[in-house]
N, C-alpha and C positions, 0 to 999 in steps of 0.2 A: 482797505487801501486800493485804489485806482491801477488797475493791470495795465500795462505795455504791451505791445507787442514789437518785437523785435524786430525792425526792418533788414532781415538778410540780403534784400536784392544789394546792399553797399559793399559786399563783399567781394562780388565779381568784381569790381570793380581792380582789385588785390588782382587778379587770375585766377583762368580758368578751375584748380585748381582750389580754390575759395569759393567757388558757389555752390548757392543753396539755393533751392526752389522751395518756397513756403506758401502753407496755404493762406488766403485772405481772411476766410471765415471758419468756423465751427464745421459748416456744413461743405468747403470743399474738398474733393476727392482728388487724389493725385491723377494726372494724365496716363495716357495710354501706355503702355508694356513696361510699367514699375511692378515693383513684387516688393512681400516687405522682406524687411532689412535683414530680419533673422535666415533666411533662406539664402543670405550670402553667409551667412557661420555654417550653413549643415553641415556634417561633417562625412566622411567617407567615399570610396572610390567614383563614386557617381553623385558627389555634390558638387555645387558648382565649381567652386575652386577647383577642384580635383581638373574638371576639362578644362576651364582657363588655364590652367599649367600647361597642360599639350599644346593647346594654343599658340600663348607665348613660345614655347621650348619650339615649336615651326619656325615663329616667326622669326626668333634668334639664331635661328640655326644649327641648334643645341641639341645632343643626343641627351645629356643630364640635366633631368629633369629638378634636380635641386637646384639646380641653378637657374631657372625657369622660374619654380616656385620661389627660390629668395625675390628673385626681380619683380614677381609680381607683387608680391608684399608688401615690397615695401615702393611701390607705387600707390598700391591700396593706403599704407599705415600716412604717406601720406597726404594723400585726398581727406581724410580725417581728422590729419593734425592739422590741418590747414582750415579746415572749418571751424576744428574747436578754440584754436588759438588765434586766428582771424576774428573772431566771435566776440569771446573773451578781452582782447584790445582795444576793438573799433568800436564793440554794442556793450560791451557790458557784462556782459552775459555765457552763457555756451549750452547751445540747444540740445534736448535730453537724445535726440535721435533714438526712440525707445524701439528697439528690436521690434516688436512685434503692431509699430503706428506709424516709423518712420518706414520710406519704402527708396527702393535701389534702382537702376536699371543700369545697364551693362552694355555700352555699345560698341562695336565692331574695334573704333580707335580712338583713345584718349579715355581721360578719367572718367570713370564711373560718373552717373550723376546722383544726385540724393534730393531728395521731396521730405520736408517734415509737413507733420500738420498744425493745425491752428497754434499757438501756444501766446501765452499771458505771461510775463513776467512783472514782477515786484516794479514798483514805480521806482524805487530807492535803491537796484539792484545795480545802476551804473557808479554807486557811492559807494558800493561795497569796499572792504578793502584787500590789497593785493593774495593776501590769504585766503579769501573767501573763495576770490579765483582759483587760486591752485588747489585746493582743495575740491572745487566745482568739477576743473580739468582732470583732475587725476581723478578722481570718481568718474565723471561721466565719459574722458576721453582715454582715459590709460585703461582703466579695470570693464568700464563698459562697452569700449569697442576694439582698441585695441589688444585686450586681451583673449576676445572672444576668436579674433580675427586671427591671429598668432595658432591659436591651436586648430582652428578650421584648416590652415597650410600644414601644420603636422600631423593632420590627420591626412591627409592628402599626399605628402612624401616627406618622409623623414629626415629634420631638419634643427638643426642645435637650437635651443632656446635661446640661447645666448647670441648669436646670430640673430636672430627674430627679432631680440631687444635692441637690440645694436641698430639694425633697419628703423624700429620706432625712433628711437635717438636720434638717427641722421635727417627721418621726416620732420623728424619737432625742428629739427637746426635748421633745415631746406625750408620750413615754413618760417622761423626767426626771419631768416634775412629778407623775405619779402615783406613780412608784415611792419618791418622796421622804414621800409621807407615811406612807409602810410601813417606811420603814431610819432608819438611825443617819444624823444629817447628816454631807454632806462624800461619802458615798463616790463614790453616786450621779452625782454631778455632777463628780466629779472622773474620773472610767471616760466622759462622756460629753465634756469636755472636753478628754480626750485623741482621743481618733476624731476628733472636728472640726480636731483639727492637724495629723489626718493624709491624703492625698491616697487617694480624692477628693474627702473632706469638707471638708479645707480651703478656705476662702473663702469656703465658703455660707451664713454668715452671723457673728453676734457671741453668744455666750452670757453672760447677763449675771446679776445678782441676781436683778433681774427681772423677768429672759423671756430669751428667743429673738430676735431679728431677722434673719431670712434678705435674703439680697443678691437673691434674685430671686422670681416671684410665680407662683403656681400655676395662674394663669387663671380663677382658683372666679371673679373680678366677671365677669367674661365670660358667665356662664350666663344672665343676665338682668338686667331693671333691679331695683333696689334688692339683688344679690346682695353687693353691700359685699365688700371684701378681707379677709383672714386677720390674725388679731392679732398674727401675727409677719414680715408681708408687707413687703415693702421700698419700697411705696406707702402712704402715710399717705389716700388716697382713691383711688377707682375713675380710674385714667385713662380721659384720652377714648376715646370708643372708634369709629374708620373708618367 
């Protein structure tokens, strides 16, 4: 059968947030200061995560660094769900991002960027049906990156699991709403409301008409006073805080 390839550039289109840099051919190499992908999971005091938390916890002006590390997280988890679920609606499809050929680079401000290489897809893969997707997704986007991504941050500072999923959860919704005003209704939401049924997204919150409400809180009021809670936070105000 006749291979595709995917045209990712229609993604930015979505936001920043949604893009992919793909290669054209077999033979191109990602550009300058990418590293691959795996080297953002290392895990331990001197991998990268670990100094992006410092980082952020400056920029925030945060002495706890759990709270530093939530935020980054789930910035990371989603830049990720945004690719994959952008992918999966607009192309058809959702790129393998394989740890060790897809590559990363890290810049000063804003999302991370991401490079994959050449890749082929099935001519028939846009006919697929709504299961195949979620299936694809939660393989390649829940268990292959966001879950690699999840224990890189708790290896880095100690950090509820369940908080971590709850971040996933809120990235998958954060990415919903945008990719709904690029698709046909229904489909979008229906591809992200299967992954929430499925473990370890189960629990993490309710998907609704509308909005998101996650069962646990990402710690963003924690950064300071007046930092107020997330609009799909499972605190309707700033608990007290010790």
């Amino acid at each position: 059968m006749t291979g595709a390839v995917a045209d990712y550039r229609r993604l930015a289109a979505v936001g920043p947030y949604f893009a992919l840099d793909a290669a054209a051919s077999p033979a191109e190499v990602p550009p300058a200061g990418f590293r691959p992908l795996r080297e953002l999971y290392a895990q331990g005091p001197d991998g990268p995560l670990a100094e992006r938390v410092r980082v952020v916890a400056r920029r925030l002006g945060t002495a706890e660094l759990r709270v530093a590390a939530s935020i980054l997280h789930l910035g990371l988890a989603a830049r990720f769900c945004s690719v994959g679920l952008g992918s999966a609606v607009l192309l058809g499809t959702v790129p393998a991002l394989d740890p060790d050929r897809a590559q990363v680079r890290v810049p000063e401000q804003g999302p991370i960027d991401l490079w994959t290489p050449y890749e082929t897809h099935e001519a028939s893969e846009t006919h697929r049906p709504r299961e195949h997707l979620a299936d694809r997704l939660h393989q390649v986007l829940v268990q292959g990156q966001l879950a690699p991504l999840a224990a890189a941050v708790r290896a880095a500072v100690p950090l509820a699991g369940k908080l971590l999923d709850g971040n996933a959860a809120s990235a998958l919704a954060g990415a919903l709403r945008m990719v709904e005003a690029h698709a046909a209704p229904g489909g979008a939401r229906a591809l992200v409301a299967e992954l929430l049924r499925r473990p370890p997204l189960a629990g993490t919150g309710t998907l609704r008409s509308t909005g998101f409400r996650r069962t646990s809180c990402c710690l963003y009021y924690r950064v300071g006073p007046g930092a107020g809670v997330c609009g799909d936070c499972c605190f309707d105000s700033p608990p007290r805080r010790p």
